[in-house]
C-alpha positions in Angstrom: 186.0 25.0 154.6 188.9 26.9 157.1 185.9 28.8 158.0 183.4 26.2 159.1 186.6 23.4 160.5 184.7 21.0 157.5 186.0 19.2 154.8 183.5 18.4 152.6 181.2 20.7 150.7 177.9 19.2 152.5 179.3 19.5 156.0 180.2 23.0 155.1 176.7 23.8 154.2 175.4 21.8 157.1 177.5 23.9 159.0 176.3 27.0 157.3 172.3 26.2 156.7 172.0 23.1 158.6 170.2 20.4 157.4 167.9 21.7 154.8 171.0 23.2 153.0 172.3 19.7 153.5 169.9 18.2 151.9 169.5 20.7 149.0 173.2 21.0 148.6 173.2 16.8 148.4 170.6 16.9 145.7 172.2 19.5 143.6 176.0 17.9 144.2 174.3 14.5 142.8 172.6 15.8 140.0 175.3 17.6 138.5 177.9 15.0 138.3 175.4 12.4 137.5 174.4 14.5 133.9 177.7 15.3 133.4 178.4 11.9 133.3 175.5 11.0 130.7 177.0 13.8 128.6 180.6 12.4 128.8 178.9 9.3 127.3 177.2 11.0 124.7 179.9 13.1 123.9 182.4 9.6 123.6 179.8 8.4 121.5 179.5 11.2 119.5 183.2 11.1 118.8 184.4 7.6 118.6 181.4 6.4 116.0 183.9 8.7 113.8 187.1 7.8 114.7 186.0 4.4 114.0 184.9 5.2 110.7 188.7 6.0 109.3 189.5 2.8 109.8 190.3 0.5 106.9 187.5 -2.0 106.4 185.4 -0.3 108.5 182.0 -0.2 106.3 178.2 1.4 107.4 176.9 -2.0 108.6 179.7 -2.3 111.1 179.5 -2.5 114.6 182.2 -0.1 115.4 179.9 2.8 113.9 176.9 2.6 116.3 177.2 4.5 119.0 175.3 2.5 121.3 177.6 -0.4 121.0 180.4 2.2 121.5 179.1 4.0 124.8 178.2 0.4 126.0 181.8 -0.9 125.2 183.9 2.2 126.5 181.5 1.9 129.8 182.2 -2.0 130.2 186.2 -2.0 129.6 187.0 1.5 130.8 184.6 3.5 132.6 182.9 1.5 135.2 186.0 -0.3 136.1 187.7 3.1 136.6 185.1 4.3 138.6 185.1 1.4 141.3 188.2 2.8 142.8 187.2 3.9 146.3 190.7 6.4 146.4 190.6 9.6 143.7 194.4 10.2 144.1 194.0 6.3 142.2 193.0 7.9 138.6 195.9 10.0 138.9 198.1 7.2 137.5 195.8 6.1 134.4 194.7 9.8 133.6 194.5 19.6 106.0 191.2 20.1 103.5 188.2 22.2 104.8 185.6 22.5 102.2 185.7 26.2 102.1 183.7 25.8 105.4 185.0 29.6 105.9 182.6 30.7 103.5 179.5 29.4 106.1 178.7 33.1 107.7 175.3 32.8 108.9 173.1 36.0 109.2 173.8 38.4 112.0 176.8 36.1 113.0 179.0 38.7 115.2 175.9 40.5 117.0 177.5 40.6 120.4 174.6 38.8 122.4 171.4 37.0 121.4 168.3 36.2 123.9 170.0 33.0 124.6 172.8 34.5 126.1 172.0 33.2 129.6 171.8 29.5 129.2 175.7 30.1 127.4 176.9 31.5 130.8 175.0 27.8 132.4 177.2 25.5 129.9 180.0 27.7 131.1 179.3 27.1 134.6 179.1 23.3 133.5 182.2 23.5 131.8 184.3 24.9 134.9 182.6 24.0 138.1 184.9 22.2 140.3 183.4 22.6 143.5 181.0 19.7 143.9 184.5 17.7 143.7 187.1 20.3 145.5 187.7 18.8 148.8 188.3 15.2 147.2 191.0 16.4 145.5 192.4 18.6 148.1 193.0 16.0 150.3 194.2 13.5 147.7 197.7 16.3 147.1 200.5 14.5 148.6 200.8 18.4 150.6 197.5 19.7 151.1 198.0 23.2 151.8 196.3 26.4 150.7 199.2 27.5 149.2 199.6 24.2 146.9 196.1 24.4 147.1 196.0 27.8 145.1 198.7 27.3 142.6 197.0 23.4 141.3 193.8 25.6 140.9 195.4 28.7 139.2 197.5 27.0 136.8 194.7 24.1 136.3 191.9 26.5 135.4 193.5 29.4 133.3 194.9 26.2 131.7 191.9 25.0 130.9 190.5 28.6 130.2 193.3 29.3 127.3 191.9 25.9 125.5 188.3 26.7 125.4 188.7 30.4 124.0 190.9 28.7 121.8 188.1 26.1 120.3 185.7 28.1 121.0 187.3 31.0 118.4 188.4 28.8 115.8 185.3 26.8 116.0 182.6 30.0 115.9 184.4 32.0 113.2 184.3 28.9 111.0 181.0 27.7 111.2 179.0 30.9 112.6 175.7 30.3 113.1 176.1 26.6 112.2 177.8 25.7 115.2 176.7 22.8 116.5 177.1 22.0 120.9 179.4 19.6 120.1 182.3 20.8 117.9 183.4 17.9 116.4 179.7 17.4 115.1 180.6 20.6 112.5 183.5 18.9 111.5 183.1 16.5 108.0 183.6 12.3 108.9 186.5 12.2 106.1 188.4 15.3 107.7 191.4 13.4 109.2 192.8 16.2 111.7 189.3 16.1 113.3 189.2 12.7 114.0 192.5 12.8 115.4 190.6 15.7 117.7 187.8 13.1 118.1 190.2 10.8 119.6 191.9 12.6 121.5 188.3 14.2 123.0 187.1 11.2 123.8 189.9 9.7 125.6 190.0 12.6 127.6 186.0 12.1 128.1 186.5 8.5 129.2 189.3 9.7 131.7 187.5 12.5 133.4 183.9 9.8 133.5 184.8 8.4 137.2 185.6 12.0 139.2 182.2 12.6 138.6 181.1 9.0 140.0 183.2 9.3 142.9 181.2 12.7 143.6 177.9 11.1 143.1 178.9 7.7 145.3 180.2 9.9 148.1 177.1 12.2 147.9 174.8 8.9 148.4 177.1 7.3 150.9 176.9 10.7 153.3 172.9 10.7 152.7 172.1 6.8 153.2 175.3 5.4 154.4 176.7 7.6 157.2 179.8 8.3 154.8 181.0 5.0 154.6 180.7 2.3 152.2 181.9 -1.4 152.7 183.2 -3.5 149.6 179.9 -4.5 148.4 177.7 -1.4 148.5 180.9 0.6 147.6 180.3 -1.5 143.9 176.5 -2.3 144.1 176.1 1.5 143.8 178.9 2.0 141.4 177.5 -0.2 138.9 173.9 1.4 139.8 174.8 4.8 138.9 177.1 3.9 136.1 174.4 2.0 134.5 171.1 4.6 134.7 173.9 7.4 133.5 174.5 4.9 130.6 171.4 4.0 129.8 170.0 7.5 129.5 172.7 8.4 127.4 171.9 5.4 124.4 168.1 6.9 124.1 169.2 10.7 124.3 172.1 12.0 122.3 171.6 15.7 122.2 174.3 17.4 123.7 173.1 20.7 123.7 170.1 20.2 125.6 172.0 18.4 128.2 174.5 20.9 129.1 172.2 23.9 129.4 169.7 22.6 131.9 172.5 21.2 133.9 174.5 24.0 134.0 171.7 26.3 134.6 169.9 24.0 137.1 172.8 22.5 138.9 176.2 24.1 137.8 175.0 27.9 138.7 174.0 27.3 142.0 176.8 25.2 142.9 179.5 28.1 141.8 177.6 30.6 142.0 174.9 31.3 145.1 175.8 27.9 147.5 179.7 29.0 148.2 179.1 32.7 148.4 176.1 32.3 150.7 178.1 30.1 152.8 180.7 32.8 152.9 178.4 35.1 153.9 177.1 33.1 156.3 180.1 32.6 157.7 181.9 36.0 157.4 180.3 37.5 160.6 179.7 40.6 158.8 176.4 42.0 157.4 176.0 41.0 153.4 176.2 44.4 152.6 179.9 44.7 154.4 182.4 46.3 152.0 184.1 43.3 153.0 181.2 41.2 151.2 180.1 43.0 148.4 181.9 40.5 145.7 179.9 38.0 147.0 176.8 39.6 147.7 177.1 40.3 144.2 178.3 36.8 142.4 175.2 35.7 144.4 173.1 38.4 143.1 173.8 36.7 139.4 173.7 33.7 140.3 170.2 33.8 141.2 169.5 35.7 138.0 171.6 33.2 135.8 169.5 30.3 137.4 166.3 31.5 137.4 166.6 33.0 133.3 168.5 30.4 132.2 166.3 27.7 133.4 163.3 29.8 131.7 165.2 30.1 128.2 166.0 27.0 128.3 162.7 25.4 128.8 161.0 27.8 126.1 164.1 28.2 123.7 165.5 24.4 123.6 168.9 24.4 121.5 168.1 22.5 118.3 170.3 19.3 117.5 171.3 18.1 114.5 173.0 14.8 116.2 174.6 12.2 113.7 174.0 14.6 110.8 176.5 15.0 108.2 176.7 18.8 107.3 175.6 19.9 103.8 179.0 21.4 102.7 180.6 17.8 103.9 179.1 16.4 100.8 181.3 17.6 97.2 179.8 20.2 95.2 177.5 21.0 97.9 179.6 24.0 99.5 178.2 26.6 96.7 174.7 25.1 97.2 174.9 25.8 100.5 175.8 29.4 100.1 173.4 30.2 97.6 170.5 29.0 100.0 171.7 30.4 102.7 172.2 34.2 100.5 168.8 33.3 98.9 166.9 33.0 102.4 168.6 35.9 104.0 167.6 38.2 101.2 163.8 37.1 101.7 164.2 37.4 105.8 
């Protein structure tokens, strides 16, 4: 952005690629946010249906439990009014048994890599990109400097690193090959230390719901809008996108799925080949520079993360077990479990 005298990530590729980069850039910073979105709905649905469910007098019939009713409910009270904020800087102010699950080791379960490898770096990507939204919150810091600039992102991200290598740890070496794309879905209804996870999860979910719309709102408003929105459009398209995110996320509730082609499709290129060829670009020096060769090379992957990981994903689909209770959840069904699992590895 320094480089190019921008301050936004499409004038900075208009800048770099004019306005075909504009426009693919636009596409790309719309998409991503936009499925992100449906997954933060499928994800609070996911998890509140069982939060619900520990609560006294809660019984199957009730209305608590469905998770339509739920996503429909957080989006009414919490999401969509949160998201009609037209300042980001605004969200800053709202923002014990185990059922010998250890004993679940699925075949093969510490083989280093499997074919599917590549569409695990794209729900990476999707977990950490944070340049479709970077220059928003830049200038929302009270001092926006590169050096504050460089410590939020630091301390934020490694922050955020040391959590998911957490989960992700305690969640693979207890379940294996079981492990579902959403933890919590591993995890048995009546285990009361997950659904205090679930809570917390989904709180979180419903928190971090409007950043994303106020990406995809200020990617339509530079496209259609010159950049600025008056009062009524401003909520005309709020409610727009919030609804079609909301309403693809009641008829699909596989997580899995969800996060690999957006990560693959929209995360990789937006961390991974737009910024460094815009560097490039803009460097003055050839790509193959000294100066350049990190970035000559993240592209390099990129591309190869993008164009794999799209093809895996489309041929290898992650299977979903949504809104399953696991067989070892059920009593006396933990043994059982083993012995079929033992019994069908001996005949593979």
């Amino acid at each position: 952005g320094n480089l190019s005298g921008t301050n936004t990530y499409q004038a900075l590729v208009n800048k770099a690629y004019g306005f075909a980069g504009y426009l693919i850039l636009s596409t790309l910073q719309f998409l991503y946010p936009f499925v992100a979105m449906i997954s933060y709905n499928i994800i609070a649905g996911d998890t509140l249906t069982k939060v619900f469910q520990r609560i006294l007098g809660v019984g199957p019939d009730n209305l608590l439990i469905d998770r339509h009713v739920i996503i429909v409910c957080v989006t009414v009270i919490f999401t969509l009014p949160l998201s009609l904020y037209r300042d980001i800087s605004k969200l800053g102010k709202v923002n014990h048994y185990r059922h010998e699950i250890l004993d679940l080791i699925t075949e093969n379960a510490w083989v280093f890599a499997r074919s599917n490898a590549v569409q695990a770096i794209g729900v990476m990507s999707f977990a950490f990109i944070c340049h479709h939204n970077s220059f928003l919150i830049y200038v929302s810091l009270e001092e926006p400097t590169l050096s504050n600039w460089t410590r939020i992102t630091h301390a934020s991200v490694l922050f955020a690193v040391f959590i998911s290598v957490v989960f992700a740890a305690c969640g693979y070496v207890t379940f294996t090959g079981d492990t579902e794309g959403d933890i919590f879905e591993n995890y048995c209804r009546d285990d009361d230390l997950a659904t205090f996870g679930r809570f917390c999860y989904g709180i979180t979910v419903i928190l971090t719901f409007p950043i994303e719309c106020f990406v995809t709102r200020e990617v339509i408003a530079n496209v259609f809008f010159g950049g600025n929105l008056t009062t009524i459009p401003h909520a005309a398209v709020t409610v727009i996108v919030v609804a079609v995110a909301t309403s693809i996320s009641l008829v699909h509730d596989c997580l899995g799925i969800v996060l690999e082609l957006n990560g693959v499709f929209s995360a990789t290129p937006l961390v991974f080949i737009i910024p460094t060829a815009c560097y490039l670009k803009l460097s003055g020096e050839r790509w193959t520079h000294p100066d350049n060769l990190i970035s000559t090379s993240i592209l390099a992957v990129g591309v190869l993360v993008m164009t794999a990981g799209f093809v895996m994903s489309i041929l290898y689909p992650q299977e979903c077990s949504h809104g399953k209770e696991m067989l070892y959840c059920f009593p006396g069904n933990t043994s059982l479990y083993n012995s079929t699992f033992i019994n069908t590895s001996i005949l593979d």
